[in-house]
TORSE-156865 format. One record per residue (C-alpha): x, z, y; residue number from 1. Coordinates in pm, 1 decimal. Each point is the difference from the previous one (the first is absolute). Layout:
        xx        zz        yy  bagu
         X         Z         Y   NUM
...
// end
This chain:
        xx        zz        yy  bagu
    8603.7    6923.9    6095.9     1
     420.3      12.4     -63.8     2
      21.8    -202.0     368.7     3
    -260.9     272.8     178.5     4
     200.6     257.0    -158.6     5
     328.7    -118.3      74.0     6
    -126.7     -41.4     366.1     7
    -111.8     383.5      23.5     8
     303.7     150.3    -124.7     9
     278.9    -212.3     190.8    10
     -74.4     164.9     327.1    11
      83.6     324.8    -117.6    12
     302.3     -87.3    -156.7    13
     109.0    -198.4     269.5    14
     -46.4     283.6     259.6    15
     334.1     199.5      -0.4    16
     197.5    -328.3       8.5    17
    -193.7     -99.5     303.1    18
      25.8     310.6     136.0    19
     401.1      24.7     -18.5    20
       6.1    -330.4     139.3    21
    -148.9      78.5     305.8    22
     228.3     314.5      45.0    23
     293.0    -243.7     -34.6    24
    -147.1    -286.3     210.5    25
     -67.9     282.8     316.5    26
     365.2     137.2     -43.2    27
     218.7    -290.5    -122.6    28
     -64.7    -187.5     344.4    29
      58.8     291.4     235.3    30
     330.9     144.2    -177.5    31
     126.5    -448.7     -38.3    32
    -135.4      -6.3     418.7    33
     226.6     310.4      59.7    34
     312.7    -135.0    -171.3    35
     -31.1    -359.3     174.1    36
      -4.5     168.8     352.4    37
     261.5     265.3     -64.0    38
     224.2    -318.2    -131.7    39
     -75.8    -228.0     332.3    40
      53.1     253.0     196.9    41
     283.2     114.0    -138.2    42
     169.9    -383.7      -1.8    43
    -121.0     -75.4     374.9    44
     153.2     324.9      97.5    45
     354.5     -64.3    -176.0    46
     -14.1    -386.7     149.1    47
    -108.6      71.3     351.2    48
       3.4     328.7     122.0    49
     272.2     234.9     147.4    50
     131.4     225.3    -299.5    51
    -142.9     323.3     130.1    52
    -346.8    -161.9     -31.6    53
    -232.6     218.4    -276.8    54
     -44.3    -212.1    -333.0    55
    -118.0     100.3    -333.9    56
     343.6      97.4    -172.5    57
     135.7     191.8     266.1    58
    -333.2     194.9       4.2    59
      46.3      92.4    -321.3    60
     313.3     116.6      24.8    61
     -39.2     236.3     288.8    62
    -318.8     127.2    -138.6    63
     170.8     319.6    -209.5    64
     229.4      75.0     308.7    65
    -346.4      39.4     259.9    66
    -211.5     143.1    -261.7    67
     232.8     287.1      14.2    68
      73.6      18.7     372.7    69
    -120.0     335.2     148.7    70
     -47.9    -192.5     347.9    71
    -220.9    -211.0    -181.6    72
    -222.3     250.7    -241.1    73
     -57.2     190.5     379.9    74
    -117.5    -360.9     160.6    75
    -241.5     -47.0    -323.5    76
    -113.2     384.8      11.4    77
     -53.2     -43.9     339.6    78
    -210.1    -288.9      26.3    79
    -223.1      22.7    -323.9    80
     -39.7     351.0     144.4    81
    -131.5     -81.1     323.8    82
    -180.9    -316.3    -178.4    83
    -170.4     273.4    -217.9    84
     -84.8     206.6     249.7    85
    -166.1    -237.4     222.5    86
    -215.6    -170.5    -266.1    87
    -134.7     379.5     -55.5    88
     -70.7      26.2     384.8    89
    -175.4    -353.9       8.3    90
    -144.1      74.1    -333.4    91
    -173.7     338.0     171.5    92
    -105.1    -153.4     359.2    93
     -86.4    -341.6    -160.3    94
    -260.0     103.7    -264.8    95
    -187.9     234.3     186.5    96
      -9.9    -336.0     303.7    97
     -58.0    -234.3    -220.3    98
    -324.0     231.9    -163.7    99
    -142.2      30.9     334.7   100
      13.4    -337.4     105.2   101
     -95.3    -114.9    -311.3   102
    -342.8     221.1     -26.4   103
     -52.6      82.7     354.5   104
    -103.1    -357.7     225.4   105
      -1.8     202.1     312.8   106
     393.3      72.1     -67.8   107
      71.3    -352.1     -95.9   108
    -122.2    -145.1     320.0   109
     233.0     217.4     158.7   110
     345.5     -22.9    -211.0   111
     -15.3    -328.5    -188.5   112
     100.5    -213.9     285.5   113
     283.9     250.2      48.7   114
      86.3      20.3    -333.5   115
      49.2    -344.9     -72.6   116
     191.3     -72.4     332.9   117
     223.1     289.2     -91.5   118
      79.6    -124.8    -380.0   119
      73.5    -387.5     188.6   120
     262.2     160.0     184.4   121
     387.1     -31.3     -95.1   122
     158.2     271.6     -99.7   123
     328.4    -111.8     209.5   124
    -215.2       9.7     292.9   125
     -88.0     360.9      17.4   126
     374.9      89.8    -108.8   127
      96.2      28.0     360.6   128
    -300.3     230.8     164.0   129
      47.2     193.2    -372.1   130
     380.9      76.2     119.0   131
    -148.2     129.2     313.5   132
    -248.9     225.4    -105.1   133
     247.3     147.2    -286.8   134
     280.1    -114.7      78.8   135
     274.4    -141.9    -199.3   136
     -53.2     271.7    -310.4   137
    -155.8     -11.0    -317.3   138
    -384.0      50.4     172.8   139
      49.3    -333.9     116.5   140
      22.5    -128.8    -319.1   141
    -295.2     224.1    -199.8   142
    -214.5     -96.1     313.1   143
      90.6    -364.4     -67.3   144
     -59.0      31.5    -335.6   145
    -360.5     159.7      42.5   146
     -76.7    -277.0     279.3   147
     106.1    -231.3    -301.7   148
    -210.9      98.4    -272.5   149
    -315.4     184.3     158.9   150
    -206.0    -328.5      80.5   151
      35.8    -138.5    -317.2   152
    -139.7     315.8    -171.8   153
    -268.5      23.1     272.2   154
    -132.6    -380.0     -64.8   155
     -15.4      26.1    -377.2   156
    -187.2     343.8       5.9   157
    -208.8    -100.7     243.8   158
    -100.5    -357.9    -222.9   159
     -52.4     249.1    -316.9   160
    -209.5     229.4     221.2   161
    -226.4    -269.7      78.1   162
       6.9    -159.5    -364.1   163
    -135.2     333.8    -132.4   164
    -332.3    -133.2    -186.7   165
    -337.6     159.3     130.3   166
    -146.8     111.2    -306.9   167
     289.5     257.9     -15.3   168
     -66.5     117.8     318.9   169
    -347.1     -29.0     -65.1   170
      41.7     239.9    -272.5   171
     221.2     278.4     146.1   172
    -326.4     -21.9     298.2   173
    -263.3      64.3    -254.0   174
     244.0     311.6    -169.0   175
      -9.0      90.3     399.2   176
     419.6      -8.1      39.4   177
     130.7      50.6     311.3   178
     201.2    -228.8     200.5   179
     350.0     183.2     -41.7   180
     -80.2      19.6    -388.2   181
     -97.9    -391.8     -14.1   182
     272.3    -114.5     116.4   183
     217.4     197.8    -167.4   184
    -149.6      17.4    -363.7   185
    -134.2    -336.2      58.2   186
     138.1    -267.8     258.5   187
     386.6     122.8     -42.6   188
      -6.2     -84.4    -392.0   189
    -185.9    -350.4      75.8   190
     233.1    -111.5     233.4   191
     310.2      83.4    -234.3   192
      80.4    -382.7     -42.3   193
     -30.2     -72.7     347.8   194
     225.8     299.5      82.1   195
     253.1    -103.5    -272.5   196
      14.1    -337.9     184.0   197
      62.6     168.0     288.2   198
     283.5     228.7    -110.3   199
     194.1    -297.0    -165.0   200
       9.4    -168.8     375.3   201
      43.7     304.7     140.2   202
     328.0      85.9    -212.7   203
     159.2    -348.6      62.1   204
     -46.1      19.9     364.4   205
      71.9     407.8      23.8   206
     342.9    -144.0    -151.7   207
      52.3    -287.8     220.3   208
     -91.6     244.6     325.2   209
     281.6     246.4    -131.3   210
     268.1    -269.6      -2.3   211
     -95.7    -144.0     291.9   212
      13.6     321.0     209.7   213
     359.1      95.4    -184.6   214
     122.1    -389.9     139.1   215
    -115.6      62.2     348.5   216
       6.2     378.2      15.7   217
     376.2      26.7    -160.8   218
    -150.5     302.4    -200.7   219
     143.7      90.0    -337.3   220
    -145.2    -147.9    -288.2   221
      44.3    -304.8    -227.8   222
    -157.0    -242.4     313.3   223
     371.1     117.4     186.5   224
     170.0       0.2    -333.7   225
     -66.0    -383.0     -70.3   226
      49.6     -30.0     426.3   227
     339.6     186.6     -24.0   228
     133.2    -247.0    -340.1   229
     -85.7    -289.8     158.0   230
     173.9      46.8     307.3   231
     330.7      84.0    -164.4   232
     -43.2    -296.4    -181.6   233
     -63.9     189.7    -360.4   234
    -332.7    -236.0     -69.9   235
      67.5      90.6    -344.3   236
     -79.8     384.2      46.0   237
    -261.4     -52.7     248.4   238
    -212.9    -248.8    -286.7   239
       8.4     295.5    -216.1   240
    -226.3     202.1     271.0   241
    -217.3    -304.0      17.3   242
     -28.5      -0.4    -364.1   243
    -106.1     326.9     -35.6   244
    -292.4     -19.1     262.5   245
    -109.5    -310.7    -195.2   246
      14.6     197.2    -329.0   247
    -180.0     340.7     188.5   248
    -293.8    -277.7      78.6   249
     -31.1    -178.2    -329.2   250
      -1.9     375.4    -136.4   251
    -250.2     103.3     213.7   252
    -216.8    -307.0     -82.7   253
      57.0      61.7    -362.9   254
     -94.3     345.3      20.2   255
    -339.2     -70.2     184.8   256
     -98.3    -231.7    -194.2   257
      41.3     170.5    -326.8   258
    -168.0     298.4     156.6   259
    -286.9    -267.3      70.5   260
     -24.8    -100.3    -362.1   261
      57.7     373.3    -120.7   262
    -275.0     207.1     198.4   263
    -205.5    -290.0      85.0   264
     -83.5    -242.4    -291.9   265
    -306.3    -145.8     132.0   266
     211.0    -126.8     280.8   267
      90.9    -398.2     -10.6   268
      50.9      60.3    -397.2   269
     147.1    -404.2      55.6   270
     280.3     152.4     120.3   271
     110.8     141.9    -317.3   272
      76.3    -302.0    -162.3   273
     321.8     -63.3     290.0   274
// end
């Protein structure tokens, strides 16, 4: 009886330990990973490569001096802007696509070859017939950023739309709902993961099409502000605009996936345990 009760209560007491451990084994890696590439690149930079060459210490110590540049807070305001405002565009078209594609076979027939076609394009090869139709101005880039992120929200919807399962449908038939009402009050809340999928893609590549049109476009934002350091040779000051687009996505990431766990808890509940 003392070894069956010994057994029971050990797990228990046990638990927090474990639990702390696994926090530490999930960050202790990433933060000992970070430190070992910042160091090799920082020595391989200082042994081999010319001094105006961006490396970890030099980074750092520019980092007050841009943070506080006003050419630089208009690059950031103006990209993130345009960023924002062309995820809300794609957001708007790409839902209401991806619904009727997803619910309506006669409609995917028609667009889905399109669609993906479209979303296997490059983004650097509509750049040029972009700049004609808008010219070299900031349309070109919130139409490049649109063209970016649409498909992704289009496909996802369209996967949820389809994944909706029958008995709900089956039940808004028998309370005699309407189509319109269906898919709003039904479909649209079943295909929130789906859509959430979507918008993470969508983001990343919204971003990518904004900095992409600012290199090839030469249109103000922090695309030409990272263009514009590295061609007078301060690699330093351009990193710092790459670092900040990596930190916008990770933020981004972090946000949608806490607003997964927050507002939908049924959702991959795995997940929490990252």
């Amino acid at each position: 009886m003392a070894e069956t009760n010994a057994s029971i209560v050990m797990p228990s007491a046990v638990k927090p330990a474990t639990r702390t451990n696994r926090t530490g084994g999930f960050l202790l890696p990433r933060v000992l990973a970070g430190f070992g590439i910042m160091l090799v690149w920082e020595v391989v930079v200082r042994l081999t490569a010319p001094a105006y060459v961006a490396k970890p210490s030099g980074i750092v110590l520019v980092i007050p001096k841009v943070l506080v540049d006003p050419k630089f807070l208009e690059a950031t305001v103006q990209t993130l802007g345009a960023v924002a405002q062309g995820l809300l565009i794609a957001l708007a078209l790409g839902t209401v696509i991806g619904l009727l594609i997803g619910r309506s076979a006669t409609m995917e027939r028609m667009l889905r070859h399109y669609i993906n076609g479209f979303y296997a394009v490059p983004m650097i090869v509509i750049l040029p017939l972009v700049t004609l139709w808008f010219g070299y101005t900031s349309a070109a880039r919130l139409a490049t950023i649109v063209f970016a992120a649409i498909f992704s929200i289009i496909i996802n919807v369209a996967d949820g739309a389809r994944a909706v399962p029958r008995e709900f449908l089956e039940v808004a038939a028998s309370f005699r709902s309407g189509r319109l009402r269906t898919m709003i009050d039904i479909v649209l809340p079943a295909s929130t993961p789906y859509f959430l999928a979507g918008l993470r893609l969508a983001a990343g590549r919204a971003l990518i099409g904004a900095v992409v049109a600012e290199f090839f476009a030469a249109i103000g934002g922090l695309g030409y502000f990272i263009l514009y350091k590295s061609r007078i040779f301060q690699h330093n000051e351009a990193f710092v605009g790459v670092l900040l687009l990596a930190a916008f996505g990770v933020g981004f990431e972090v946000l949608i996936g806490g607003s997964t766990r927050r507002f939908l808890p049924w959702y991959r509940r795995d997940e929490k345990a990252d």
